[in-house]
C-alpha positions as CSV (number, residue, x, y, z in Angstrom):
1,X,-26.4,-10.1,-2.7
2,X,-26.0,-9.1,-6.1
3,X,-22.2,-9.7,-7.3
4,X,-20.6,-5.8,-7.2
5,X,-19.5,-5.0,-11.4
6,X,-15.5,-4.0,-11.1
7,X,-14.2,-1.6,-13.7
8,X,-10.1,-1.9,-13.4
9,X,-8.3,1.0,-14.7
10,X,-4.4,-0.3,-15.5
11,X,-3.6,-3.9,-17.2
12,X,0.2,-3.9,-15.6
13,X,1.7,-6.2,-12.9
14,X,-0.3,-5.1,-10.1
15,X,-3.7,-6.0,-11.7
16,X,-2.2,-9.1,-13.2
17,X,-0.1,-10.3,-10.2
18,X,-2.7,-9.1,-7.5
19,X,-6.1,-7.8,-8.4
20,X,-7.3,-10.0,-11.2
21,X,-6.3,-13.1,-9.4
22,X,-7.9,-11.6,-6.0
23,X,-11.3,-11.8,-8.2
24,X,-11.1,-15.0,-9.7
25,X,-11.4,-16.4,-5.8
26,X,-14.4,-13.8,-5.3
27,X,-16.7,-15.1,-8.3
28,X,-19.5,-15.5,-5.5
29,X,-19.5,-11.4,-4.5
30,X,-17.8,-9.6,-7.7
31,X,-17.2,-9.9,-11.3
32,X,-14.4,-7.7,-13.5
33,X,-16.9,-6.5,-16.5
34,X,-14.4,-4.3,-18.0
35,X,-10.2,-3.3,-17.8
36,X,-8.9,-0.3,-19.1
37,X,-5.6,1.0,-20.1
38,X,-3.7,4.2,-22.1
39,X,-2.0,0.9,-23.8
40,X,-5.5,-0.5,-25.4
41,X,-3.5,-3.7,-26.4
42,X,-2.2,-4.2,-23.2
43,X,-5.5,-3.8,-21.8
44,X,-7.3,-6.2,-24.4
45,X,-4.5,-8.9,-23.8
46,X,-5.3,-9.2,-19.8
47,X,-9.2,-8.9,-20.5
48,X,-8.1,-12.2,-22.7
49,X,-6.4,-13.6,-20.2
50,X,-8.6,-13.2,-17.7
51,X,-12.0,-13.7,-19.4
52,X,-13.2,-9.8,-18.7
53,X,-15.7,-9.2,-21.4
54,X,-15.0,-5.4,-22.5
55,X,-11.6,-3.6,-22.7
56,X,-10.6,0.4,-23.3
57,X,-8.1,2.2,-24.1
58,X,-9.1,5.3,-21.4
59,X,-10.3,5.5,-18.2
60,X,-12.9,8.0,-19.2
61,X,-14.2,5.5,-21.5
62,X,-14.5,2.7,-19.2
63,X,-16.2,5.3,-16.4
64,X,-18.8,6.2,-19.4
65,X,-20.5,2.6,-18.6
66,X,-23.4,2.5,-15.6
67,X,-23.1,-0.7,-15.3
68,X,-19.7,-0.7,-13.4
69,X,-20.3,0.2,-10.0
70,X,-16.3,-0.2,-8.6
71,X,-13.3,1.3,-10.0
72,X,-10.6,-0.7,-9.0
73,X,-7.5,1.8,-9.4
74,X,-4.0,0.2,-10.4
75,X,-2.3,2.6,-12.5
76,X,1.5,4.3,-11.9
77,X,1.0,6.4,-8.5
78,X,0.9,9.8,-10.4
79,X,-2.3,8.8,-11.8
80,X,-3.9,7.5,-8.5
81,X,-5.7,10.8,-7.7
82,X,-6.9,12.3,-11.1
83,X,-8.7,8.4,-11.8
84,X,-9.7,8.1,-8.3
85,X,-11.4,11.6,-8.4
86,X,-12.8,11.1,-11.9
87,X,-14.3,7.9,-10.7
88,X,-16.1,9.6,-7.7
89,X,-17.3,12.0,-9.8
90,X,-18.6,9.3,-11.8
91,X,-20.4,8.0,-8.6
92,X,-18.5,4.8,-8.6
93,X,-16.9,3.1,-5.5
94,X,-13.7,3.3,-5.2
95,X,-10.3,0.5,-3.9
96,X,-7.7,2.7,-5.0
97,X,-3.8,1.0,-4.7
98,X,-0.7,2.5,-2.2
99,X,-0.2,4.9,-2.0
100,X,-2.6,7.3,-2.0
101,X,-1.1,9.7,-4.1
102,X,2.3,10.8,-5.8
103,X,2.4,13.8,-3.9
104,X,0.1,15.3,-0.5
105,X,-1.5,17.8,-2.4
106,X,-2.9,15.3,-4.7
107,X,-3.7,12.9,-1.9
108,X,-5.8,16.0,-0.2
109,X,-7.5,16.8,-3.2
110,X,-8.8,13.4,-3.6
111,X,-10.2,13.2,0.0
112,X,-11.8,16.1,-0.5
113,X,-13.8,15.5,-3.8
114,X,-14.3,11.7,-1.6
115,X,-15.9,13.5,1.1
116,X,-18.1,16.2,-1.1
117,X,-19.4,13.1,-3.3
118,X,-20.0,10.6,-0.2
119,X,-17.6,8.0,-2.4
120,X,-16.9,4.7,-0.9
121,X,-13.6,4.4,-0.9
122,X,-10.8,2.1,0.8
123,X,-6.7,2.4,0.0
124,X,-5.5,-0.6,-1.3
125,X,-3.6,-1.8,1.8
126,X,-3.0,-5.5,1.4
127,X,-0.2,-6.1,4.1
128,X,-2.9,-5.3,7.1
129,X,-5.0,-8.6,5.7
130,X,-2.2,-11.0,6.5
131,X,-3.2,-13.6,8.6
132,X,-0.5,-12.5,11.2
133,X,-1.7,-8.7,10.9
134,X,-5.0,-10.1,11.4
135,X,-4.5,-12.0,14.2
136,X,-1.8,-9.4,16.3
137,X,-4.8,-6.4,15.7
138,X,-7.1,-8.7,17.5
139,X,-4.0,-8.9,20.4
140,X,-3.4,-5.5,20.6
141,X,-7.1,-4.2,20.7
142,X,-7.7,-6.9,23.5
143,X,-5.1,-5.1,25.3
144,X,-2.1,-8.0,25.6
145,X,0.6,-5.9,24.4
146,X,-0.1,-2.1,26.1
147,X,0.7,0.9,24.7
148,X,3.0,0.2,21.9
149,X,5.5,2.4,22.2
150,X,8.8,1.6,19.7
151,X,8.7,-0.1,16.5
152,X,11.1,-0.8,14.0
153,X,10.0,-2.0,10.6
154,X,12.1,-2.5,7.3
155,X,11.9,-3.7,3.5
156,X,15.3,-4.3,2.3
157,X,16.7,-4.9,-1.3
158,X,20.0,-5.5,-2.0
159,X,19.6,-4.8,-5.5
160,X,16.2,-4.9,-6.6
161,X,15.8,-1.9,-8.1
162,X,12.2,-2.3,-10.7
163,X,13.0,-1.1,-14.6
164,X,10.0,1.5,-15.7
165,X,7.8,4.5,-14.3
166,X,9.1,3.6,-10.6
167,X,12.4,5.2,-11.3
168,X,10.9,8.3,-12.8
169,X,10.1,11.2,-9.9
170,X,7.3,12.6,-12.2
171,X,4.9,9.5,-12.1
172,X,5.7,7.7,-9.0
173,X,6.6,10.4,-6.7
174,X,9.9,9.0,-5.1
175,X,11.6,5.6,-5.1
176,X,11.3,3.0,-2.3
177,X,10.1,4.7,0.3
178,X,6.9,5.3,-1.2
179,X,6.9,2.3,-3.5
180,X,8.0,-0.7,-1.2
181,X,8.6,1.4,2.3
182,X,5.1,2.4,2.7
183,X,3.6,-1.1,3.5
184,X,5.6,-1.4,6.2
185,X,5.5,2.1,7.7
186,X,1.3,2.1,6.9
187,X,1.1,-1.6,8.1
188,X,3.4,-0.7,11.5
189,X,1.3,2.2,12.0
190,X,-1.8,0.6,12.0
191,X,-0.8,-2.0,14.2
192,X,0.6,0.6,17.3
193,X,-3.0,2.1,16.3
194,X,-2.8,4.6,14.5
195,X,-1.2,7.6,16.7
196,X,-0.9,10.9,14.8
197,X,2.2,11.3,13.5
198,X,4.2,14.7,14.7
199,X,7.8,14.8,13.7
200,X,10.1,12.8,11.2
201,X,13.7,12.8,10.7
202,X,15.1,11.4,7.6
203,X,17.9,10.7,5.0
204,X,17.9,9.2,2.2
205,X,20.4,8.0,-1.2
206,X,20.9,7.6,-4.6
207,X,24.6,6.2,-5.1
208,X,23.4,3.2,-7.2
209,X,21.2,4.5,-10.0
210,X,20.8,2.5,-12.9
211,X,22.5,-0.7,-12.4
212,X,23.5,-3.9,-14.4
213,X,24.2,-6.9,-11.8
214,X,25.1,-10.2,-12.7
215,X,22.4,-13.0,-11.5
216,X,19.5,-10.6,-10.1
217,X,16.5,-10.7,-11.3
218,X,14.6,-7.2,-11.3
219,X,10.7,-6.1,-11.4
220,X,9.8,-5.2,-14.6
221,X,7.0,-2.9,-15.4
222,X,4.9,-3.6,-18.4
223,X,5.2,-0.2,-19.0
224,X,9.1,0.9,-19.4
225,X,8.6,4.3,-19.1
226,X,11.0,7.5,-19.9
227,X,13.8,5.9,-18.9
228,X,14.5,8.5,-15.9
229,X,16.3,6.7,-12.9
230,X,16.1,10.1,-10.9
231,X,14.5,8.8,-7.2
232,X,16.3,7.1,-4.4
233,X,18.1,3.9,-3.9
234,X,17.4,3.8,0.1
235,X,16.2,6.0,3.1
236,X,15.4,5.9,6.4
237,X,13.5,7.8,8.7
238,X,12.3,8.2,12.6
239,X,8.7,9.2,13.1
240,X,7.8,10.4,16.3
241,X,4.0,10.3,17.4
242,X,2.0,13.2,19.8
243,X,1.8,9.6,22.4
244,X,5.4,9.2,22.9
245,X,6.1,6.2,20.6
246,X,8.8,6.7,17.8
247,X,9.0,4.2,14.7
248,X,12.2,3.5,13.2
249,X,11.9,2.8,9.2
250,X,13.8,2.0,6.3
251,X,12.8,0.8,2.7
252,X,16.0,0.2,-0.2
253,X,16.3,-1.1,-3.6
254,X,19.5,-1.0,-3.7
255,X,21.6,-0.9,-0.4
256,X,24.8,-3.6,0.5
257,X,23.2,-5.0,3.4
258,X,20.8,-8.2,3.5
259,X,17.6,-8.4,2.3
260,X,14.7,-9.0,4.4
261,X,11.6,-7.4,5.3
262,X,10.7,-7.3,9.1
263,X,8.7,-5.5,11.6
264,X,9.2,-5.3,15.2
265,X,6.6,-3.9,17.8
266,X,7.4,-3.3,21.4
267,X,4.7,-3.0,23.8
268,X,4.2,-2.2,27.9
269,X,2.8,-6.0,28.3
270,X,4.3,-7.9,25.2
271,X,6.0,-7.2,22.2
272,X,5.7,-9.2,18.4
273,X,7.6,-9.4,15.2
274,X,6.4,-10.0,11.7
275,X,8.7,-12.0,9.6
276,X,8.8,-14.4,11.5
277,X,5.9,-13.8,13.6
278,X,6.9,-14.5,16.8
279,X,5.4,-13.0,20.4
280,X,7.4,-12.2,23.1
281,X,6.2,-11.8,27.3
282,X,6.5,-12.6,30.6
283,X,4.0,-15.6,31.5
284,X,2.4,-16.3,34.7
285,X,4.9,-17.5,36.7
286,X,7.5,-14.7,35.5
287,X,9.6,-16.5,33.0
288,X,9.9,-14.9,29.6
289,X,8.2,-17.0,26.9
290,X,8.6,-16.7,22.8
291,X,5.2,-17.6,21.5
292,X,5.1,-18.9,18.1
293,X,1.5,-18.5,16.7
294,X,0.6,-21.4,13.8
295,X,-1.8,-19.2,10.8
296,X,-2.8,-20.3,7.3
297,X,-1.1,-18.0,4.4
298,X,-3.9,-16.3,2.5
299,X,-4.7,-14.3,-0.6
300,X,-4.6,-11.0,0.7
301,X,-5.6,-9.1,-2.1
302,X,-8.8,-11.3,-1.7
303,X,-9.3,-10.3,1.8
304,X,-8.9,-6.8,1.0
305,X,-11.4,-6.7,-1.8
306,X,-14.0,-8.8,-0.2
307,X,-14.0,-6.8,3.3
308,X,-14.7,-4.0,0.6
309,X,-17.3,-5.0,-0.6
310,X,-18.4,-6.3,2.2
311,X,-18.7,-2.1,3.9
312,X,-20.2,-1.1,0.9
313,X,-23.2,-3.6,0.8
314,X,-23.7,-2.9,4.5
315,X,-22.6,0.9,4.4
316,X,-19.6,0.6,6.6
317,X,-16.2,2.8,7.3
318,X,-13.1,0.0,6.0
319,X,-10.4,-0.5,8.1
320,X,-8.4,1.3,5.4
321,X,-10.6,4.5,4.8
322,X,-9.3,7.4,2.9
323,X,-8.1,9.5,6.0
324,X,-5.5,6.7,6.7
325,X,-4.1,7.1,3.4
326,X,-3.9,10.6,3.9
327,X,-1.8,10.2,7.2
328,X,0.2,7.3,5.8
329,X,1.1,10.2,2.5
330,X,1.9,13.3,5.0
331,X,5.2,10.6,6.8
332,X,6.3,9.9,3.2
333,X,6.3,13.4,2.0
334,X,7.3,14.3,5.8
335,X,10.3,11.9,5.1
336,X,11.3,13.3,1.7
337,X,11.1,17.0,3.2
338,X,13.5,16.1,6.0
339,X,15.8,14.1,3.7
340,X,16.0,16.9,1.0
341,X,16.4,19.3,3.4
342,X,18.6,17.7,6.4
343,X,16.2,18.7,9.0
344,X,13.5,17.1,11.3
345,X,10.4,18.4,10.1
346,X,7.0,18.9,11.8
347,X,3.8,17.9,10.7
């Protein structure tokens, strides 16, 4: 196989910290040939850094070359659709980062031009290529935990709120619950397998705002922004499926409560939890038995891109195809509904 010629479109943490990494272990299958970003010096500093050979100040500009076959999309979420779509239209592939979208509309809009052009496409959902979400799929699909029918999943800050766009409603869309809350609540989902979601009830917070701690470090975005610090500090949310099962989820940057990140499945045979990932049943002679499965960290940004490329050499659906995303952005804009309103609201 030919190695697949990667386009990425953003130069900020996520590319630096995650994707551009992620392809330095993949030099077998894929090379970066070219980075772009509205920032042009920004861009030309990580194509330095990282030994890609060209560098742009546009998206459009990068899309203009033949020779790049994948656009690798890791730009502030507002921008996720209109590059996504552009990039279909330029019959590229296309691994585009969570969410989806900023908004449902958007995230429709994009599977629909995805669908009329025939794009490969995957949403960048690196949690479900841990080695522990690897392994409890392969349980669950074998059938050793039933029906999962309750989950409760969580990604807790204390104060952690990031300085930049992810503060400003206009180009991320909302604050942790789509930022931080969806890898749990897409990841959680995934894992009861994938039931369609029907109801959610949700409330969420802003008492914190713009904060100055003492001693906390905080995310910074390469690009700062407006400024704006208009989205929430914390929500939470229940999402009840057409099957029965409920999922109980909250996601904060800045709450007073311990940080942590965990997710707890309960099944009809067995249950699990992730962080630490611990499974919990009955064994053969009735006693009940915590089962403490030994797995290997791994790059999961590699594992995402490689499976990737991987479905589009052999012309394969990816376990994270476009209609998942779509679910995964009708709960988030289910939950901010329901929380701006004070309702329970159907989907």
């Amino acid at each position: 196989m030919k190695k697949m010629r990667v386009g990425i479109v953003g130069a900020g943490n996520i590319a630096r910290s995650g994707h551009l990494p992620a392809y330095k272990e993949l030099r077998d299958i894929a090379e970066v040939t070219a980075i772009a970003d509205l920032n042009e010096e920004r861009a030309k500093e990580a194509a330095q850094l990282f030994n890609v050979p060209r560098w742009y100040g546009s998206a459009e500009a990068l899309l203009e070359h033949e020779d790049v076959q994948l656009i690798d999309v890791c730009v502030w979420n507002q921008a996720h659709a209109p590059i996504a779509i552009a990039a279909a239209r330029a019959g590229k592939a296309v691994l585009c980062e969570k969410p989806l979208a900023s908004s449902l509309e958007a995230a429709l809009e994009t599977e629909r031009v995805i669908r009329e052009t025939r794009t490969p496409f995957m949403c960048g959902m690196a949690s479900r290529f841990s080695q522990e979400v690897t392994l409890l799929k392969e349980m669950i699909d074998r059938d050793e935990m039933g029906t999962v029918y309750y989950v409760k999943t969580g990604y807790v800050r204390r104060r952690g709120t990031p300085v930049g766009w992810f503060t400003d409603l206009e180009k991320s869309g909302g604050g942790p619950v789509i930022d931080i809350g969806v890898h749990n609540i897409d990841c959680a989902w995934y894992l009861m397998g994938k039931p369609r979601p029907v109801r959610v009830s949700a409330s969420a917070y802003a008492p914190f705002g713009d904060f100055e701690v003492r001693g906390v470090s905080r995310w910074q975005a390469l690009d700062r922004g407006t400024g704006k610090v208009n989205t929430e500090d914390s929500a939470a949310a229940f999402i009840h499926f057409e099957n029965g099962a409920v999922m109980f989820a909250e996601a904060s940057w800045a709450l007073n409560a311990p940080e942590g990140r965990y997710t707890q499945l309960c099944g009809e045979k067995a249950g699990a939890t992730l962080d630490p990932f611990v499974i919990y049943r009955e064994n053969a002679s009735h006693f009940l038995v915590d089962e403490r499965p030994v797995v290997q960290p791994v790059n999961r940004f590699a594992q995402e891109i490689r499976h990737f490329i991987d479905c589009i050499c052999q012309g394969r659906e990816p376990i994270a195809p476009i209609s998942d995303g779509v679910t995964v952005q009708r709960m988030l804009d289910a939950i901010y509904r329901s929380a701006r309103s004070g309702r329970e609201v159907e989907l």
